[in-house]
LOMIZA-835339 format. One line per field, with one value per atom (N, C-alpha, C): residue in one letter; residue number from 1; x, y, z; atom name. Coordinates in Angstrom, 1 decimal. Layout:
<pts>
gufi	A:...
donu	NUM:...
px	X:...
py	Y:...
pz	Z:...
dose	CA:...
</pts>
This chain:
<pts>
gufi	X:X:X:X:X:X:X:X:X:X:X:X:X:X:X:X:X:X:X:X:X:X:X:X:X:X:X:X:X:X:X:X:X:X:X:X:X:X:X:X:X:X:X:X:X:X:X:X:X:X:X:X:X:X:X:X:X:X:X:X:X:X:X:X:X:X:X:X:X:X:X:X:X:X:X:X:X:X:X:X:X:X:X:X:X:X:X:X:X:X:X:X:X:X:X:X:X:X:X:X:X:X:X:X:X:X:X:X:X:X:X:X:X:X:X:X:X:X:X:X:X:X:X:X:X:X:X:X:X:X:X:X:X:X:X:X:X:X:X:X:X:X:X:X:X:X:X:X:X:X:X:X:X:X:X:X:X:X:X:X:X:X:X:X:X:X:X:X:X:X:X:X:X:X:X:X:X:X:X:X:X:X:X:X:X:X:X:X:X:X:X:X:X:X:X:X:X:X:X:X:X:X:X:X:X:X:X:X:X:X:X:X:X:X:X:X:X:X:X:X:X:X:X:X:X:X:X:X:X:X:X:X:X:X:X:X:X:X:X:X:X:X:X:X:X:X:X:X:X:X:X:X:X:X:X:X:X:X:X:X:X:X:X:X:X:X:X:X:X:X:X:X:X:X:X:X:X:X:X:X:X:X:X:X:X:X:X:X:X:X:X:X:X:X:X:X:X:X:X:X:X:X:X:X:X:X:X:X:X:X:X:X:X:X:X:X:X:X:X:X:X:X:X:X:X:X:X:X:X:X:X:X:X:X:X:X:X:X:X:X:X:X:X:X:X:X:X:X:X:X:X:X:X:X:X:X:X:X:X:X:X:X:X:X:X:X:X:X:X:X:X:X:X:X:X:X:X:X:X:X:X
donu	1:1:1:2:2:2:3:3:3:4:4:4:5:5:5:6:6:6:7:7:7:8:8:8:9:9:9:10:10:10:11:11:11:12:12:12:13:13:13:14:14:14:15:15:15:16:16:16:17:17:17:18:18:18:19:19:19:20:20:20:21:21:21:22:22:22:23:23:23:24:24:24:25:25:25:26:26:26:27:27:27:28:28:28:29:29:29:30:30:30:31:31:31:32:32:32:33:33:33:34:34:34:35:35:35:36:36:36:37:37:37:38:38:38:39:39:39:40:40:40:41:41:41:42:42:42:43:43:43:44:44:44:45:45:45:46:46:46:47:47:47:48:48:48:49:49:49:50:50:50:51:51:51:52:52:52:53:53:53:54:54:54:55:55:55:56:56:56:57:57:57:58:58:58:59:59:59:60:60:60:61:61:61:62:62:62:63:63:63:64:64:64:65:65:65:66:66:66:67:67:67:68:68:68:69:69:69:70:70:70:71:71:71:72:72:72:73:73:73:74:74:74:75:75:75:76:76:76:77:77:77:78:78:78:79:79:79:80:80:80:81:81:81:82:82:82:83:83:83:84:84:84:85:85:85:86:86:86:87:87:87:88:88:88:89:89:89:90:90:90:91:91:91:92:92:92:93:93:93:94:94:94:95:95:95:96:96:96:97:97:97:98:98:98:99:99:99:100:100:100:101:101:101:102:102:102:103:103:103:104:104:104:105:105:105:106:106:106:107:107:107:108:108:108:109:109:109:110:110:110:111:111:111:112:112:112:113:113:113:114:114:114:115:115:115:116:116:116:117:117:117:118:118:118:119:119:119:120:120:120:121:121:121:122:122:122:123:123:123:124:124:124:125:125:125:126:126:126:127:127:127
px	96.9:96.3:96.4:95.3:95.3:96.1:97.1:97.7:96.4:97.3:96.7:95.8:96.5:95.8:94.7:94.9:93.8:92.6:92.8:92.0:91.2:92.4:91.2:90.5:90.6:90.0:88.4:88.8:87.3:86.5:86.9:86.3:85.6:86.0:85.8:84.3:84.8:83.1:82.1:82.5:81.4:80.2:79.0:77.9:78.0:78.1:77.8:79.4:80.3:81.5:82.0:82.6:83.4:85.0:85.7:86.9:87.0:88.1:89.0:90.2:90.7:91.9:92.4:93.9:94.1:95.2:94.5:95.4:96.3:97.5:98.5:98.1:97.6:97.1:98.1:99.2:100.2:100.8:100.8:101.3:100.1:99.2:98.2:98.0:99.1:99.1:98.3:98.1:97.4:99.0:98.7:99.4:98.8:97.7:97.4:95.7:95.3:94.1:93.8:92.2:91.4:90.3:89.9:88.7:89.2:88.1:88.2:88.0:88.9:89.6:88.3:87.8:86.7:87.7:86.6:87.1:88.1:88.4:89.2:91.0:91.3:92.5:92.2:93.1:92.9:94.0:94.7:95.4:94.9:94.1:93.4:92.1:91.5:90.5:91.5:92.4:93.1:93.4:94.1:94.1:92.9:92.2:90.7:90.3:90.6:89.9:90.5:91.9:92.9:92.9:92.2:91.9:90.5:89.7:88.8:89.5:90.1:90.2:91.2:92.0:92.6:91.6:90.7:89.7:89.2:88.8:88.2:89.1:90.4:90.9:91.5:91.9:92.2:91.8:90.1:88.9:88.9:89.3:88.8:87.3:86.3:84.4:84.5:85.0:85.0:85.3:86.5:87.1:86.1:86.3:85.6:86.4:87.1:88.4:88.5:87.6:87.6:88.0:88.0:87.7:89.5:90.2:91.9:91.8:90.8:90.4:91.3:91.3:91.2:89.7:89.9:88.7:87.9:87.7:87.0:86.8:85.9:86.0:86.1:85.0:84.8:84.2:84.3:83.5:82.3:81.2:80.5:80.2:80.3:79.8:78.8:77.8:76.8:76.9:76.8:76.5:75.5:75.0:73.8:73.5:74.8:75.0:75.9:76.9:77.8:77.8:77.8:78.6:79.8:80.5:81.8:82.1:82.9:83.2:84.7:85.1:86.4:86.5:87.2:87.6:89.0:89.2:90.2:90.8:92.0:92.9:93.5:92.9:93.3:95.1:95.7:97.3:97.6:98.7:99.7:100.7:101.2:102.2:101.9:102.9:102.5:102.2:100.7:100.4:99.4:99.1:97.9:97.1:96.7:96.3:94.8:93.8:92.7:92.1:90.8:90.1:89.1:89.6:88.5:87.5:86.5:85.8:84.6:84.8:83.2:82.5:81.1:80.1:78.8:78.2:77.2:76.0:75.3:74.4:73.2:72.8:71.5:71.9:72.8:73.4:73.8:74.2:74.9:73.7:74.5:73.7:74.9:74.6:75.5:75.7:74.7:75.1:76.0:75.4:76.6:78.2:77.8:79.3:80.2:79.7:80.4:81.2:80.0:80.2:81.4:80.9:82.4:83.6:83.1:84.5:85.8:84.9:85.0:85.9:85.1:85.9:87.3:87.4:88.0:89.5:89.4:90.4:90.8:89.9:90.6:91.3:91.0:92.1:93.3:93.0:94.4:95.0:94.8:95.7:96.8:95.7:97.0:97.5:97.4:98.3:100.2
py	75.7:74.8:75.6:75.6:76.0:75.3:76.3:75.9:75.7:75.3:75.3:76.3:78.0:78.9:78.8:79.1:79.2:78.3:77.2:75.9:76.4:76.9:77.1:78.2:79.2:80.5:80.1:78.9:78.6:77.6:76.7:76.4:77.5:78.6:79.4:80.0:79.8:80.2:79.4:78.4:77.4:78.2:78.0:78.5:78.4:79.2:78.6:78.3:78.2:78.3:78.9:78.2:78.9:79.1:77.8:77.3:76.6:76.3:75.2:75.0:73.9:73.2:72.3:72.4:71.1:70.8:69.6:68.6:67.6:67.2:66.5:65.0:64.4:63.2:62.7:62.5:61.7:62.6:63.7:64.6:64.9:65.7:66.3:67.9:68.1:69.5:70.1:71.6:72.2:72.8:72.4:72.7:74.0:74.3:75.6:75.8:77.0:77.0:78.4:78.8:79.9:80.0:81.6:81.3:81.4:80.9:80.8:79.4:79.1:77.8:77.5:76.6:75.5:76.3:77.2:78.5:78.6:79.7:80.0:79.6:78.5:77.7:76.5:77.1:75.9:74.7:74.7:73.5:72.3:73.1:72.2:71.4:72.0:71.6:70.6:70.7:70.1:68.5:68.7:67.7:66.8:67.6:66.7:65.9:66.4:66.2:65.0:64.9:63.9:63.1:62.7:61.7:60.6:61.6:61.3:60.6:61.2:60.5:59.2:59.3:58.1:57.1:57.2:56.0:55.9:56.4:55.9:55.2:55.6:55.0:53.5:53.5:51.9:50.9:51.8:50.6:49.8:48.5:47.9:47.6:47.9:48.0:49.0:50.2:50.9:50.8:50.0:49.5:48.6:48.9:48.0:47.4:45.8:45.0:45.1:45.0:44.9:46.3:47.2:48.6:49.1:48.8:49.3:50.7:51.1:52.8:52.7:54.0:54.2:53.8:53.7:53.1:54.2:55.6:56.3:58.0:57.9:59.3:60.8:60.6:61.9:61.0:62.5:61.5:63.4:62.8:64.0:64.2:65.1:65.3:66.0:65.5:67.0:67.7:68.6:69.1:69.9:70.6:71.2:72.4:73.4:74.9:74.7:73.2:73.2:71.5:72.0:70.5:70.6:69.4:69.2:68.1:68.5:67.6:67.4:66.2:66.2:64.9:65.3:65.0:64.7:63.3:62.5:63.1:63.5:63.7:63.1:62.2:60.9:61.7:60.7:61.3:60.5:60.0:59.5:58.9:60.1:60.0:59.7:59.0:58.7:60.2:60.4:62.2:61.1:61.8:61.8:62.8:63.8:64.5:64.9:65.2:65.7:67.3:67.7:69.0:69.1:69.8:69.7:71.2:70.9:72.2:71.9:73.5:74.0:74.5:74.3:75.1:75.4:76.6:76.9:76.1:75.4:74.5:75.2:76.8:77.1:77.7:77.8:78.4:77.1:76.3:75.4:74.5:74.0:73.3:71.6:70.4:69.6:69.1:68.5:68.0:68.6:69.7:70.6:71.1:71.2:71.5:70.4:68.9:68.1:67.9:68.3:68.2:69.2:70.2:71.0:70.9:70.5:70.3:69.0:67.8:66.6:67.3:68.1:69.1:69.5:70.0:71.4:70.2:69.0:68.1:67.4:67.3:66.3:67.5:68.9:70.0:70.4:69.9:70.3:69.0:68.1:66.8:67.3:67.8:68.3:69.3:70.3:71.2:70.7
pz	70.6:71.6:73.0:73.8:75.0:76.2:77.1:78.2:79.0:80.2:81.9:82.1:82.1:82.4:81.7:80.4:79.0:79.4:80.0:80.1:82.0:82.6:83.9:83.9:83.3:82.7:82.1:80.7:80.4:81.5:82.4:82.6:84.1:84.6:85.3:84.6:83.0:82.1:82.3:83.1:82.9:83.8:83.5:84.4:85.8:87.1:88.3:88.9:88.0:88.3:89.7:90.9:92.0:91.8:91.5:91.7:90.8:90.7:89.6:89.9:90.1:90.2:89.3:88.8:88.1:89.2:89.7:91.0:90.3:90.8:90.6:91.5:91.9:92.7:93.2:92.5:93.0:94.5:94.4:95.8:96.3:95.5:96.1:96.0:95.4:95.1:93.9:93.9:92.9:91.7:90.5:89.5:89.6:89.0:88.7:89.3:89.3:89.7:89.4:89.8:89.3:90.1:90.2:91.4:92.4:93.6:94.6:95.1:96.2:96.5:97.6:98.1:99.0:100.3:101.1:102.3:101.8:100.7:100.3:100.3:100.2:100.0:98.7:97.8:97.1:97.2:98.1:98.4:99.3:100.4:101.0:100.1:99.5:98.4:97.4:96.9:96.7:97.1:98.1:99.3:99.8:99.7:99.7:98.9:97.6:96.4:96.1:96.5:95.7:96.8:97.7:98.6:97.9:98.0:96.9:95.7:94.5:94.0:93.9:94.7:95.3:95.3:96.2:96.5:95.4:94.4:92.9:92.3:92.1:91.1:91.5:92.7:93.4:93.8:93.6:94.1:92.5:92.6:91.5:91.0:92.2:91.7:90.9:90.2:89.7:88.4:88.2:86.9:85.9:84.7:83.8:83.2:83.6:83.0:81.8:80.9:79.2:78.7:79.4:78.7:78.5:79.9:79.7:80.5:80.4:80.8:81.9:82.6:83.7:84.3:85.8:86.7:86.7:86.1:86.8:85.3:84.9:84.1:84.5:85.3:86.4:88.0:88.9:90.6:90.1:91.1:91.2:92.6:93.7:95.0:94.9:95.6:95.7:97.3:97.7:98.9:98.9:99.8:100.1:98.9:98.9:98.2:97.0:97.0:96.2:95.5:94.0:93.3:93.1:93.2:93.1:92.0:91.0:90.1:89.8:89.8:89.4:88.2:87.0:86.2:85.7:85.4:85.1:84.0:83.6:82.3:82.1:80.7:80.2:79.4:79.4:79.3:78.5:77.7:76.9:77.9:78.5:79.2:80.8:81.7:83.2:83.7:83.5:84.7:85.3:86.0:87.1:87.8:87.1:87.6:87.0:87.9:87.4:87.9:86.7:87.2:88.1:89.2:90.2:90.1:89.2:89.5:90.6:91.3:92.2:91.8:91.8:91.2:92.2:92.2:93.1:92.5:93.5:93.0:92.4:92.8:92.6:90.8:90.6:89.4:87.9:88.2:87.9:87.0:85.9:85.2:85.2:86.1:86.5:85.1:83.9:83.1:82.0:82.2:80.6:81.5:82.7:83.5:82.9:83.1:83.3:81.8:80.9:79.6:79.3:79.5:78.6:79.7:81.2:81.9:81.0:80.4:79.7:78.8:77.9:76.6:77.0:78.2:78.4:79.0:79.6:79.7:78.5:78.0:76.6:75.6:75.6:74.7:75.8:77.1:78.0:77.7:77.2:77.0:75.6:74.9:73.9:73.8:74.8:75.0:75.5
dose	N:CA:C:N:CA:C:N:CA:C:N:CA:C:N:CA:C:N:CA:C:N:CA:C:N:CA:C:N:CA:C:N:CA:C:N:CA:C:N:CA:C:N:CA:C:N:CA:C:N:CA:C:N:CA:C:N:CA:C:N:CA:C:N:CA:C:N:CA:C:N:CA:C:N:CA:C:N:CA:C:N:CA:C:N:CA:C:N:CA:C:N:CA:C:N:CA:C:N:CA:C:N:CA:C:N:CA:C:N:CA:C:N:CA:C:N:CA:C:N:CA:C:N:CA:C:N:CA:C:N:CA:C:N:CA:C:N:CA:C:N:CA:C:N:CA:C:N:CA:C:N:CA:C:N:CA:C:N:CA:C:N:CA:C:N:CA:C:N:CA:C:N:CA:C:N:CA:C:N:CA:C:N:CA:C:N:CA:C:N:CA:C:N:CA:C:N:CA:C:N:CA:C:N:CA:C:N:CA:C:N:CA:C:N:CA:C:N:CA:C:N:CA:C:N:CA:C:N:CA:C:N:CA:C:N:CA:C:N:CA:C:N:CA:C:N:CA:C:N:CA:C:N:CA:C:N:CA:C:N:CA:C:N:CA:C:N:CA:C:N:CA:C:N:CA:C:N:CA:C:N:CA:C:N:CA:C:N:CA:C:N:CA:C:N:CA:C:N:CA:C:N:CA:C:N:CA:C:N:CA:C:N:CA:C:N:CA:C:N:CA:C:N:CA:C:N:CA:C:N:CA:C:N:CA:C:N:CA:C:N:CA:C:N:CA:C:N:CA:C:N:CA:C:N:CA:C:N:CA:C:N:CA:C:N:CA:C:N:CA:C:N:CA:C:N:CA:C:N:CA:C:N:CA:C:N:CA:C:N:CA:C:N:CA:C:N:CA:C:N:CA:C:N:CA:C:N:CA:C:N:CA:C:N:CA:C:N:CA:C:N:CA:C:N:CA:C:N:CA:C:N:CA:C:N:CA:C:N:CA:C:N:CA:C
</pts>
């Protein structure tokens, strides 16, 4: 089964790929990362990200009561030159942490990104 590294390495393969972070939400820190960080810091991108995701996951309009899920599977940003996706890693155990990948918009294919980003969390869960 693939670690952290193994897991931010492929998704680095994803098309259009800039950065990747696996963020810890509860602090805000980057566990691990690859690439290059949003102006090169991936902690601050980090910190960004997990603000963001904060607001997803606490907003109860987000939640689906029947489901148990978490409130939120992935968030998508778009910006002018850049998508930003960050994805929830569903756990067993109390983590909280999700993958924040960047991707160059003119490169990037948003649907299949999200798709094997989707993959590439649910094989880091069983690592």
């Amino acid at each position: 089964m693939p670690g952290i590294e193994e897991c931010l390495a492929e998704a680095m393969g994803i098309t259009g790929a800039l950065g990747v972070s696996l963020v810890d939400w509860t602090n805000g820190l980057a566990i691990g990362t690859a690439g290059l960080g949003p102006d090169g810091d991936h902690e601050v991108g980090a910190a960004d990200a997990t603000e963001l995701a904060r607001a997803v996951t606490q907003t109860p309009s987000f939640a689906d009561p029947d489901s148990g899920a978490p409130p939120a599977e992935d968030v998508i940003v778009t910006s002018a030159g850049n998508y930003h996706l960050l994805r929830f890693v569903p756990a067993a155990f109390d983590a909280n942490v999700f993958l924040y990948l960047r991707l160059d918009r003119d490169l990037a294919n948003l649907a299949m990104a999200r798709l094997r980003l989707a993959a590439i969390a649910d094989r880091l869960v069983l690592s």
